[in-house]
C-alpha positions as CSV (number, residue, x, y, z in Angstrom):
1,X,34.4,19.3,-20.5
2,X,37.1,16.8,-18.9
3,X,36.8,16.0,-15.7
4,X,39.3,14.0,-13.5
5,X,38.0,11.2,-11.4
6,X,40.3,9.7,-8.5
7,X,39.8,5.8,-8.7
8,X,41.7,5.2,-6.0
9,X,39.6,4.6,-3.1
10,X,37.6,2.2,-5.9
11,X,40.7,0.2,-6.5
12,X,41.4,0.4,-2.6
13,X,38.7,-1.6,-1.8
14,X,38.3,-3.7,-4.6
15,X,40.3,-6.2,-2.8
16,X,42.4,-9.0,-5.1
17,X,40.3,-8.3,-8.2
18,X,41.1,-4.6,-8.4
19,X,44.3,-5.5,-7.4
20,X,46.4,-5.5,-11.0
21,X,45.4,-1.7,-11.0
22,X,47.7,-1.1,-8.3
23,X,50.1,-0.9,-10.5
24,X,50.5,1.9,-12.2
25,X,51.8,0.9,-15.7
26,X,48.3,-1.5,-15.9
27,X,46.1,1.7,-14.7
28,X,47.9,3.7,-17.3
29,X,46.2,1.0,-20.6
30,X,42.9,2.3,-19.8
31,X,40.7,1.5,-22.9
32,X,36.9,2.4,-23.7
33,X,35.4,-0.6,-22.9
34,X,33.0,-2.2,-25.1
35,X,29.6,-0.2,-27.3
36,X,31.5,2.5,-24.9
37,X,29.9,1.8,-21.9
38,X,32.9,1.3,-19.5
39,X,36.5,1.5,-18.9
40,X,38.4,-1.6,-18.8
41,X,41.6,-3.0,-18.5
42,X,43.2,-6.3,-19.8
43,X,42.1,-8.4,-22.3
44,X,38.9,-8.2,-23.8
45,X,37.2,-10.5,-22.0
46,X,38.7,-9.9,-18.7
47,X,36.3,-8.6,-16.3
48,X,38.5,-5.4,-15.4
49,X,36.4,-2.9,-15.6
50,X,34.0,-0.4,-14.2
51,X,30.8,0.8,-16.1
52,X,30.0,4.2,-17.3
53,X,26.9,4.5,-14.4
54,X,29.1,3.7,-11.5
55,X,32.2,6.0,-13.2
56,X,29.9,8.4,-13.4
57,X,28.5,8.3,-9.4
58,X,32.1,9.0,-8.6
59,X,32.7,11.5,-10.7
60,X,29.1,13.6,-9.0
61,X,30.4,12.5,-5.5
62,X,34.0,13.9,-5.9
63,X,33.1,17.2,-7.9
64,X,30.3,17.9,-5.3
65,X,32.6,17.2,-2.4
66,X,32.4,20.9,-0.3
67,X,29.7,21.9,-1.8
68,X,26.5,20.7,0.6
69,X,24.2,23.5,1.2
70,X,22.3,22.6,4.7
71,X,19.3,24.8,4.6
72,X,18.8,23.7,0.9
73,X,18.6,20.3,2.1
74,X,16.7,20.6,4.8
75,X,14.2,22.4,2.9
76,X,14.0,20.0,0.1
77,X,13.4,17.6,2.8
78,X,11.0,19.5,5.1
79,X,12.0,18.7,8.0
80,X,12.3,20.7,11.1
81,X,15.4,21.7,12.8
82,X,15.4,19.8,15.9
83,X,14.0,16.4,13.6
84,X,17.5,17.1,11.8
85,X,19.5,17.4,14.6
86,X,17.8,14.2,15.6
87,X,17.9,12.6,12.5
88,X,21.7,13.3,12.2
89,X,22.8,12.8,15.9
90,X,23.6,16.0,15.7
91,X,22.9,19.2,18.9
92,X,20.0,21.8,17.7
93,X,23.0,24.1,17.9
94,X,25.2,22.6,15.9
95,X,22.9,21.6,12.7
96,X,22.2,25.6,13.7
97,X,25.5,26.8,13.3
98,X,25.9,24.4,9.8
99,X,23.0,26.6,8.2
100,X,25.0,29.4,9.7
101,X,27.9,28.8,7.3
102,X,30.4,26.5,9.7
103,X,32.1,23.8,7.9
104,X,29.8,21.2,7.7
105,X,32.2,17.6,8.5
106,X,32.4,15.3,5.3
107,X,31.2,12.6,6.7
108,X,27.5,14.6,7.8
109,X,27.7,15.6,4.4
110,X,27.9,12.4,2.9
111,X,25.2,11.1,5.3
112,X,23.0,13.6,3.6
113,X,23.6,13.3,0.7
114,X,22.9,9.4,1.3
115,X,19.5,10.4,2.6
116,X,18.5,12.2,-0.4
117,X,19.5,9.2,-3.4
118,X,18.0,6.7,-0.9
119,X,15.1,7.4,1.0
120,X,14.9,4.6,2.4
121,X,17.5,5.6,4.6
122,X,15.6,8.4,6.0
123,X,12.4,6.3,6.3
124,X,14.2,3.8,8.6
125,X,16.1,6.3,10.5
126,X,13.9,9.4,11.0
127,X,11.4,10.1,14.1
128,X,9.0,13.2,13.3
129,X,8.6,15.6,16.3
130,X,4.8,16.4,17.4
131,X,4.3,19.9,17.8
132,X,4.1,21.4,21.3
133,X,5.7,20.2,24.5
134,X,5.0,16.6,25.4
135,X,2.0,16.1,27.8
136,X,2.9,15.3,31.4
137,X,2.6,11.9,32.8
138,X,-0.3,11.0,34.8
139,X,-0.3,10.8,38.4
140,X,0.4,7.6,40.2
């Protein structure tokens, strides 16, 4: 299967050592690079290249790009609604109306996805819920 993957925003931000893939006669002498584990560019020992692992996170990210599934997550995640709402900065009504089948906004989706390579990121940033209401405060 071939599958197209959009280097740009890779070369974007690659600042002056991306830069000679700007052009698009340079881009265009793609070669395997060497015991196939990257593309390259250049000579062959320039260091214009990206490896097959990182090529191939792009690849995943792009082709799943629309394709989040909210309740799927949240279940693989077992958290409650309102501790996803929280989690996400997101209203209880909103995160409802995602599982509902509105358009979830790339950039939630992303965040997600984010949560569920890295957990770390969910460790740092999640507050569980007790169950219940919260008990009143004494009286003064």
């Amino acid at each position: 299967m071939d599958t197209l993957v959009d280097l740009a925003g890779w070369i974007a931000t690659g600042d002056d050592v991306l830069a000679p893939l700007r052009d698009a006669v340079m881009f265009a002498a793609a070669r395997i690079g060497e015991y196939g584990a990257s593309l390259a560019w250049g000579d062959e020992d320039g260091d214009l290249a990206i490896d097959a692992f990182h090529l191939r996170q792009i690849a995943t990210e792009q082709a799943n790009a629309g394709t989040f599934q909210p309740a799927a997550w949240q279940a693989e995640l077992r958290l409650s609604n309102q501790e996803v709402a929280d989690f996400l900065g997101l209203s209880l009504s909103t995160w409802n109306a995602y599982k509902a089948g509105a358009r979830v906004p790339t950039p939630t989706a992303m965040l997600c996805g984010a949560a569920l390579r890295d957990p770390i990121l969910l460790h740092a940033h999640f507050k569980p819920r007790r169950a219940g209401r919260p008990r009143k405060a004494p009286a003064p």
